[in-house]
C-alpha positions as CSV (number, residue, x, y, z in Angstrom):
1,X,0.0,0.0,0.0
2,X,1.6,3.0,-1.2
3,X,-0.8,5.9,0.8
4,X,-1.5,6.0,4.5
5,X,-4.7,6.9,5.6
6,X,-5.5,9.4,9.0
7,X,-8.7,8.7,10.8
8,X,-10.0,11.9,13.1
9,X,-13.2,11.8,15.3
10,X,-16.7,12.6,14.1
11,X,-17.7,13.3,17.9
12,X,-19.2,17.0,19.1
13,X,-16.9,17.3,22.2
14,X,-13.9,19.1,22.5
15,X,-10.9,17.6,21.1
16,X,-7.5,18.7,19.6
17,X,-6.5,15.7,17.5
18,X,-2.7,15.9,15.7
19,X,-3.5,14.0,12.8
20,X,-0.4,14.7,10.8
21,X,2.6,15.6,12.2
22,X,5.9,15.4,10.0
23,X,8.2,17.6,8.1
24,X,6.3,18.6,5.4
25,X,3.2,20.3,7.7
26,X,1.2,19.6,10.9
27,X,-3.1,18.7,9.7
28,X,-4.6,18.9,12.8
29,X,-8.3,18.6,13.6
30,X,-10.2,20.5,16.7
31,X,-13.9,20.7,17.5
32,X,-15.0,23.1,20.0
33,X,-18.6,24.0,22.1
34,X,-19.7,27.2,22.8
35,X,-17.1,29.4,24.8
36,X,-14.1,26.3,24.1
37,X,-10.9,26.9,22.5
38,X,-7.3,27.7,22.3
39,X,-4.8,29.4,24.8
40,X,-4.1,32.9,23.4
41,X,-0.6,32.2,21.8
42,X,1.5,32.8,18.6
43,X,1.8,31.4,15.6
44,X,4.5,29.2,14.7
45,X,4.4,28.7,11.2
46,X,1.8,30.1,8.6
47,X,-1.3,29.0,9.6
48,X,-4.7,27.7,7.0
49,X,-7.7,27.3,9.4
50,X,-10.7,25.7,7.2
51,X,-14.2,25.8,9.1
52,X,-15.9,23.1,8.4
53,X,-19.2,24.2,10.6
54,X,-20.1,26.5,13.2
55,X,-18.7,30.1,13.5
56,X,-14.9,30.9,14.1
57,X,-14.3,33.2,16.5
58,X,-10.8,34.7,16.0
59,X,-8.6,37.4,17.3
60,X,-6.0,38.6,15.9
61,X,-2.9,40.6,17.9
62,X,-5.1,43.5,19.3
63,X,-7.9,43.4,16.7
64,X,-11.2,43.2,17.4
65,X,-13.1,39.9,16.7
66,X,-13.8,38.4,13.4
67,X,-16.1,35.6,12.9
68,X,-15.8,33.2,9.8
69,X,-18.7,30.5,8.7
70,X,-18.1,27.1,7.4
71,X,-16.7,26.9,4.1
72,X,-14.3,30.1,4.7
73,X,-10.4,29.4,5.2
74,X,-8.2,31.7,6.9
75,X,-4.2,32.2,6.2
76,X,-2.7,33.9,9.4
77,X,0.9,34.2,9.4
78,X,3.9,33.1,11.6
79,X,4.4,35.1,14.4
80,X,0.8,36.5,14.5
81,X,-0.7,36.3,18.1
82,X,-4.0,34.5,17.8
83,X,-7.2,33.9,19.7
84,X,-9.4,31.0,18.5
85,X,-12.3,30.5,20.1
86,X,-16.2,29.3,19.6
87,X,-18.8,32.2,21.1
88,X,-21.6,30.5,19.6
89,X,-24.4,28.5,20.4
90,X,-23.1,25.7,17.5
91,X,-20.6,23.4,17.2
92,X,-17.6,24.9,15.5
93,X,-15.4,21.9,14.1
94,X,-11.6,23.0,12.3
95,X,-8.8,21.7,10.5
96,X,-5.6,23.3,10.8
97,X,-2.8,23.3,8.5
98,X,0.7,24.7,9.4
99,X,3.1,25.0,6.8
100,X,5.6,24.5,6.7
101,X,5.5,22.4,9.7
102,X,6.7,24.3,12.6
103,X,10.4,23.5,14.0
104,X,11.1,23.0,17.6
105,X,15.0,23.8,18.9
């Protein structure tokens, strides 16, 4: 079998799930419930955040709040302080691409 396959969870409750991790870029996949999400921090690499449902909530540095629907993908790049969060009443369910995939010293 030349290709691998990844499996991620089809569940509604909060998960973080590091599907690919490798040289080339890091896939992962989160789900979130209203008023879930990430630690404030900074971005590593450039970042590709696809919504697949629900309503991104996402700050930016000291912006104000922006909120993205399902079928919008957002390119934030490295070094970008980001806020990712769900304010709404619906599930909000992500993939995450970083690439190139980050590197750790």
């Amino acid at each position: 079998m030349i290709e691998k396959v990844y499996k991620y969870s089809t569940d509604d409750n909060k998960i973080v799930e590091k599907i690919i991790l490798d040289d080339n870029l890091n896939y992962i996949h989160m789900v979130f419930n209203k008023d879930e999400g990430m630690p404030e921090h900074n971005s590593n690499s450039n970042v590709y955040i696809t919504v697949l449902r629900g309503k991104l909530s996402l700050r930016l540095n000291d912006e104000s709040i922006n909120y993205y629907e399902k079928s919008n993908v957002v390119k934030i790049p490295k070094g970008i302080k980001m806020n990712i969060k769900n304010l709404d009443n619906e599930v909000l369910e992500l993939i995450i691409v970083k690439a190139p995939a980050p590197t750790f010293n």
